[in-house]
VOBA-1610 file (N, C-alpha, C; in pm, whole numbers, padded with zeros to 5 digits, always signed):
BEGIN
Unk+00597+01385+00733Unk+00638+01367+00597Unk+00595+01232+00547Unk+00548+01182+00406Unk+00497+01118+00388Unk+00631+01033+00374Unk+00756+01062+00341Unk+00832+00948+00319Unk+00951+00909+00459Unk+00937+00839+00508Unk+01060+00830+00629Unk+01167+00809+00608Unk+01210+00797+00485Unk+01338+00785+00444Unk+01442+00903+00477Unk+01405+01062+00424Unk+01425+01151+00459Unk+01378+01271+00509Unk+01460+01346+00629Unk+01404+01474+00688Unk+01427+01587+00608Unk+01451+01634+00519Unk+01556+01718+00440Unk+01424+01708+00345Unk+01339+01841+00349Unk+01218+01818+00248Unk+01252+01841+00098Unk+01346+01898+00044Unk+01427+01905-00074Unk+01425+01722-00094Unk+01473+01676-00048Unk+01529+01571-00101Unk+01379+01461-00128Unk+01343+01484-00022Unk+01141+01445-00011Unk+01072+01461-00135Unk+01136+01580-00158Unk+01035+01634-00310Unk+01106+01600-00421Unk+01242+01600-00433Unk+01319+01475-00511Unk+01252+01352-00546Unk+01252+01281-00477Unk+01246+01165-00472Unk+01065+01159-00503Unk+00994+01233-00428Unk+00842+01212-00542Unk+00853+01232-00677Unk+00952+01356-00722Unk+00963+01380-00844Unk+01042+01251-00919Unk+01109+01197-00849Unk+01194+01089-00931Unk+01103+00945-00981Unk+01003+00964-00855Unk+00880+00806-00860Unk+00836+00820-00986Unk+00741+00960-01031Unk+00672+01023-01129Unk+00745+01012-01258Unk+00901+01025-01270Unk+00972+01008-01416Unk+01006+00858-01385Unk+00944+00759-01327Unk+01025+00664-01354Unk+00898+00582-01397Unk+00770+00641-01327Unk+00651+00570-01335Unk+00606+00619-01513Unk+00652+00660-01579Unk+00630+00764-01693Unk+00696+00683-01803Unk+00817+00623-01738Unk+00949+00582-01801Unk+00999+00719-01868Unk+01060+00796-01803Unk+01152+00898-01837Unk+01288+00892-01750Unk+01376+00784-01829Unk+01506+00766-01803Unk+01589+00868-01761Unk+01591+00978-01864Unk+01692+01121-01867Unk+01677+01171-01744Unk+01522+01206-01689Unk+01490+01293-01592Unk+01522+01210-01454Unk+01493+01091-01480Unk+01558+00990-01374Unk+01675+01018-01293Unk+01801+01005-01417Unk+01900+01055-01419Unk+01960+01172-01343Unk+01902+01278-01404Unk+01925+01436-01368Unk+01845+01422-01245Unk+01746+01382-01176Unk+01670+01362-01042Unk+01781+01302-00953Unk+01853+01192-01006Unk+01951+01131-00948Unk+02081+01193-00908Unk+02138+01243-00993Unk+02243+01349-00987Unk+02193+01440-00850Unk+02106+01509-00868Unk+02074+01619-00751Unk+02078+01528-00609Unk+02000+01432-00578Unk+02015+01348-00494Unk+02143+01328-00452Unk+02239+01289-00539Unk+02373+01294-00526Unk+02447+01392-00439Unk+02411+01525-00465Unk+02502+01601-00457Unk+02417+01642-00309Unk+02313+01591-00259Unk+02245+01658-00122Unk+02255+01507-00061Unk+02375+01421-00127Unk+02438+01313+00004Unk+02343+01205+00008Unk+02188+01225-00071Unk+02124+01054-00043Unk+02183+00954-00136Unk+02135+00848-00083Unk+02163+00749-00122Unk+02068+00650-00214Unk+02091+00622-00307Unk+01998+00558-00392Unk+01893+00439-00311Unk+01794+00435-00292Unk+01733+00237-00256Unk+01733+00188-00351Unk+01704+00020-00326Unk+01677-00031-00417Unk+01534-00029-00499Unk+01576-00033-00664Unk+01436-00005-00735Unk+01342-00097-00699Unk+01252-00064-00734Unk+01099-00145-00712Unk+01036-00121-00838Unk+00956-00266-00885Unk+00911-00297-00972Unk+00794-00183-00975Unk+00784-00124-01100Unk+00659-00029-01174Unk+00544-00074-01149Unk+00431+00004-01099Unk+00302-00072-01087Unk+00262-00078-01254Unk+00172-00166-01266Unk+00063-00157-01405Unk-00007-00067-01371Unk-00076+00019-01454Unk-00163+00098-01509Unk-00325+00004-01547Unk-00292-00120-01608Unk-00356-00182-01624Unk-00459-00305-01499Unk-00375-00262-01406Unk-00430-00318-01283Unk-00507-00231-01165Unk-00635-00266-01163Unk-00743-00155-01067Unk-00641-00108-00957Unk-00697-00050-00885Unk-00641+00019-00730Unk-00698-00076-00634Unk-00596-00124-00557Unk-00650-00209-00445Unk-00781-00144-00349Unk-00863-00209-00283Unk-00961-00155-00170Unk-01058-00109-00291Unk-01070-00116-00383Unk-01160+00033-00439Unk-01297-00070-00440Unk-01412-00012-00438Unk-01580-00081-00415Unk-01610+00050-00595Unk-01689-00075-00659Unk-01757-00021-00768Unk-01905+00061-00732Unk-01925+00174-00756Unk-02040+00217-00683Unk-02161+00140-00773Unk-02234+00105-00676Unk-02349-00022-00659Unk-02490+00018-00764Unk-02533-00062-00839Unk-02590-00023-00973Unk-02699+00042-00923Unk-02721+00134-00967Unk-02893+00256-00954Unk-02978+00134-01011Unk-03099+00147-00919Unk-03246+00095-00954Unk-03353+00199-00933Unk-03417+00165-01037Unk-03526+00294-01042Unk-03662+00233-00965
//
């Protein structure tokens, strides 16, 4: 599983779904993502700052200019 936090793949797929409304800024769905979490016993972590959009992807190589 990609997340080690939990074995319980419900809650796995939670919690990707919760990254995605938060990375979006969709508060409500946050919320209601949260609630369900609730009720299958996890426990919130602490938030982590939003990546920028505006900032490249680490590692990435620009493919290297064509010469004719």
């Amino acid at each position: 599983m990609s997340d080690p936090e939990s074995q319980d793949p419900m809650v796995a797929a939670l919690l990707r779904e919760r990254a995605g409304y938060v990375s979006r800024g969709m508060g409500d769905r946050v919320a209601q993502v949260d609630e369900q979490l609730a009720l299958r016993g996890h426990k919130p972590a602490a938030e982590a700052a939003p990546v920028s959009r505006s900032t490249p992807p680490k590692n990435r190589r620009q493919r290297p200019p064509e010469t004719a």
